[in-house]
C-alpha positions as CSV (number, residue, x, y, z in Angstrom):
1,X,25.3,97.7,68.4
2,X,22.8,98.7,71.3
3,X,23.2,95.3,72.4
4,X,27.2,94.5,72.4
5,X,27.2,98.4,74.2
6,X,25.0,96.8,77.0
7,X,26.6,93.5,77.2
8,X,29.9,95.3,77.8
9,X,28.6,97.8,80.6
10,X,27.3,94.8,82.3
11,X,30.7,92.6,82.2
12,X,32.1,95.8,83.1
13,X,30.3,96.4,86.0
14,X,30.3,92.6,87.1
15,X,34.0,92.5,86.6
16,X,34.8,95.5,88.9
17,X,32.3,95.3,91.7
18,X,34.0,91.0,91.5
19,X,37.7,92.4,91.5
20,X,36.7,95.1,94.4
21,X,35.1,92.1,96.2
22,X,38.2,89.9,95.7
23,X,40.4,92.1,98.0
24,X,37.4,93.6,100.2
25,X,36.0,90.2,101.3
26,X,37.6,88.7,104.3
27,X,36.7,85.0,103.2
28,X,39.1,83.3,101.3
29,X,36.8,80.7,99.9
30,X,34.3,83.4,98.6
31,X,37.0,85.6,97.5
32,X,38.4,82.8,95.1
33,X,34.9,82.8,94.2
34,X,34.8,86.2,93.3
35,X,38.0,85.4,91.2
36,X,35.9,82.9,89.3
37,X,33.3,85.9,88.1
38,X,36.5,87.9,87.2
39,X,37.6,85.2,85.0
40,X,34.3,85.2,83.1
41,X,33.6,88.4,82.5
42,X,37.1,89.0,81.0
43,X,36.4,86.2,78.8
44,X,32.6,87.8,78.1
45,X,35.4,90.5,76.4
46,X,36.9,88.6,74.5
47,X,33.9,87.4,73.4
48,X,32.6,90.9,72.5
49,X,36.2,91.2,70.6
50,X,35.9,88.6,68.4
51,X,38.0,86.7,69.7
52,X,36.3,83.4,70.8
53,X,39.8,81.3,70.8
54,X,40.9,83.8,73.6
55,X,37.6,83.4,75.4
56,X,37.6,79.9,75.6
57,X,41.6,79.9,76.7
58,X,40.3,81.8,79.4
59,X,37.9,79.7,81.0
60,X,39.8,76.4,80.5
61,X,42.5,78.2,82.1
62,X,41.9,80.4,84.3
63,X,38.4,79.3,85.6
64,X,38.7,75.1,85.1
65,X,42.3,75.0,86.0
66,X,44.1,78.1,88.5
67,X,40.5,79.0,90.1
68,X,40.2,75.4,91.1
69,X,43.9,75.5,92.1
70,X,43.0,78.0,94.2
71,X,39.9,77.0,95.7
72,X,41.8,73.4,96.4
73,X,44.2,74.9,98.2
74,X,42.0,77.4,100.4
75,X,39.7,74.1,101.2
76,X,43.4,72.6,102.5
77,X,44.3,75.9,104.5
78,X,43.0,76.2,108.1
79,X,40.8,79.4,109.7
80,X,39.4,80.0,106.4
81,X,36.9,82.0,107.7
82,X,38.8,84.5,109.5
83,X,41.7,85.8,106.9
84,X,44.6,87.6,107.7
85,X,44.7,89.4,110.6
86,X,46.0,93.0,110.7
87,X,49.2,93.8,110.4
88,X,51.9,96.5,110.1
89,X,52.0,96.0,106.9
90,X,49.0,97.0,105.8
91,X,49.5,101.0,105.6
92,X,53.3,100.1,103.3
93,X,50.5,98.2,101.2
94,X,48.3,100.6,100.6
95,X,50.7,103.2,100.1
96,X,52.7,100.9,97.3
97,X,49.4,100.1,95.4
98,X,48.4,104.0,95.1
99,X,52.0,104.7,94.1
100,X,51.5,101.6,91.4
101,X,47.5,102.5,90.5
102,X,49.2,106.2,89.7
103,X,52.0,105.0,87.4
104,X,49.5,102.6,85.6
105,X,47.0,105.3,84.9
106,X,50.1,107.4,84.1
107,X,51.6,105.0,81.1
108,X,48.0,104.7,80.0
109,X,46.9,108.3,79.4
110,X,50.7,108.8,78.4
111,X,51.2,106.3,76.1
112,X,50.8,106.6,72.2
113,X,48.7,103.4,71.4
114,X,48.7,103.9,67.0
115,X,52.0,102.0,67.2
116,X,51.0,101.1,63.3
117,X,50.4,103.7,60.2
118,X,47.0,103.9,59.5
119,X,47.3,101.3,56.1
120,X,49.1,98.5,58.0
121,X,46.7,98.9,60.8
122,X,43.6,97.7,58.5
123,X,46.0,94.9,57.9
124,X,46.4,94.4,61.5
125,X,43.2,94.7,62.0
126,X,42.2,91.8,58.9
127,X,44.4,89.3,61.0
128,X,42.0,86.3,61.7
129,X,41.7,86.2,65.8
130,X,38.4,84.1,65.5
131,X,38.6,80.5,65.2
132,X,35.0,80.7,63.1
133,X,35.0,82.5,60.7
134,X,37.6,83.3,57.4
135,X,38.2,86.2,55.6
136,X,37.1,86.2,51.7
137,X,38.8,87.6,48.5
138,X,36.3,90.4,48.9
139,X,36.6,91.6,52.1
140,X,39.6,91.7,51.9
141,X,40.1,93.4,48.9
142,X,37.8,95.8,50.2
143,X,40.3,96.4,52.6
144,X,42.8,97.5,50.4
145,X,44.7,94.0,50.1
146,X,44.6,93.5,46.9
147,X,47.9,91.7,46.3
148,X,47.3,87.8,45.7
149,X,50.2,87.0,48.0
150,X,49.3,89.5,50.9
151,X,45.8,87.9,50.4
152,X,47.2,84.3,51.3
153,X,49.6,85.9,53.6
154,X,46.6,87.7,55.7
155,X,44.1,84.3,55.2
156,X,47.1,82.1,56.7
157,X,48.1,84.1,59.7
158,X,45.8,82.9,62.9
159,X,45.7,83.2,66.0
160,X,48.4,80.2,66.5
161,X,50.9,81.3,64.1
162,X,51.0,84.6,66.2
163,X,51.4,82.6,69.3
164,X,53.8,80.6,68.0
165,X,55.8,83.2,66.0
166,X,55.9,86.7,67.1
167,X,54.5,86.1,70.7
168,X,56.0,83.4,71.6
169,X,57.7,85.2,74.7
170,X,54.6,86.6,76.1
171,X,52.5,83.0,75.8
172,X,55.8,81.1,77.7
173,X,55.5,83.7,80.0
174,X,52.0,82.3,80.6
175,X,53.4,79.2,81.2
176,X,55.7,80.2,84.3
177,X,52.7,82.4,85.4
178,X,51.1,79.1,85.8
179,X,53.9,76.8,87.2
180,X,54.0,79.8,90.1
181,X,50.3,79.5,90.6
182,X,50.5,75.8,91.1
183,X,54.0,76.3,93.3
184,X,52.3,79.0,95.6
185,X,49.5,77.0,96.1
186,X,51.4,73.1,97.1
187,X,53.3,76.0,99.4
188,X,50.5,77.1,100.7
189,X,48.8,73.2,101.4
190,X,52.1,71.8,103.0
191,X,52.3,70.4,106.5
192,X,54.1,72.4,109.4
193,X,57.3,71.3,109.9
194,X,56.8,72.0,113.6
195,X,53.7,70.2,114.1
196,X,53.1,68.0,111.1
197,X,50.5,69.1,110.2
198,X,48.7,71.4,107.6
């Protein structure tokens, strides 16, 4: 346990000081960079979660596929180097990201996360999120699911059939999520219609 504890505080720390350097670093080319650390340690969680289906997702997709969208598009974009330049916007900006940082925090320390009793969430918790390993008769009767048919039921129900089923909203919204990365990034490589070029 020692070990996953310092795995995590070291993802933790990689991930933040990455994120912080995302929107702190003037370079666009390093900043997508930093995005690509971001991506990995967030999939470094869901390796510590069990959850080694998720992890993977996340570095096909977000590291091999939108991070290289990005970086394509910021190696097509001119002045690299130099970044946006200030702007009147800038004190709006930081005003509506406080405002949104507060309400986040807010719902979080609000927010009443047992959503489940505490027998269905061992249940819950039994679901198999790992594509490696299955649950046995014994564990799970162990559990407290003793039922032959709540057995098969809890053996069945992976990862996909939650994706599929019950979250199939969310994981179409990941979809669009992706078309608008790939839109905002052709808008951002198109030619000037006033010179012709990029």
């Amino acid at each position: 346990m020692v070990v996953q504890d310092v795995v995590f505080w070291i993802l933790s720390v990689m991930a933040v000081c990455a994120a912080l350097g995302v929107v702190l670093v003037k370079d666009l080319f390093r900043a997508a960079l930093l995005l690509i650390v971001v991506f990995m340690a967030v999939a470094g969680f869901f390796v510590l979660l069990s959850a080694e289906f998720l992890a993977v997702v996340q570095v096909l997709i977000y590291v091999g596929a939108i991070a290289i969208l990005i970086i394509f598009a910021v190696m097509l974009t001119r002045d690299v180097q130099h970044g946006n330049l200030p702007n009147r916007l800038q004190i709006p900006a930081a005003v509506f990201a406080s405002l949104l940082l507060a309400v986040l925090v807010t719902v979080a320390v609000d927010t009443k996360w047992d959503f489940l009793p505490s027998e269905q969430q061992e249940r819950a918790e039994l679901v198999q999120t790992s594509s490696v390993t299955t649950l046995s008769g014994d564990v799970l009767t162990d559990s407290g699911v003793t039922s032959p048919d709540d057995q098969a039921e809890v053996q069945g129900s992976g990862l996909a059939d939650l994706l599929i089923g019950d979250y199939v909203l969310p994981f179409e919204v990941v979809s669009v999520l992706l078309l608008a990365a790939l839109i905002g990034a052709l808008a951002l490589v198109r030619p000037d219609p006033g010179t012709g070029r990029g």
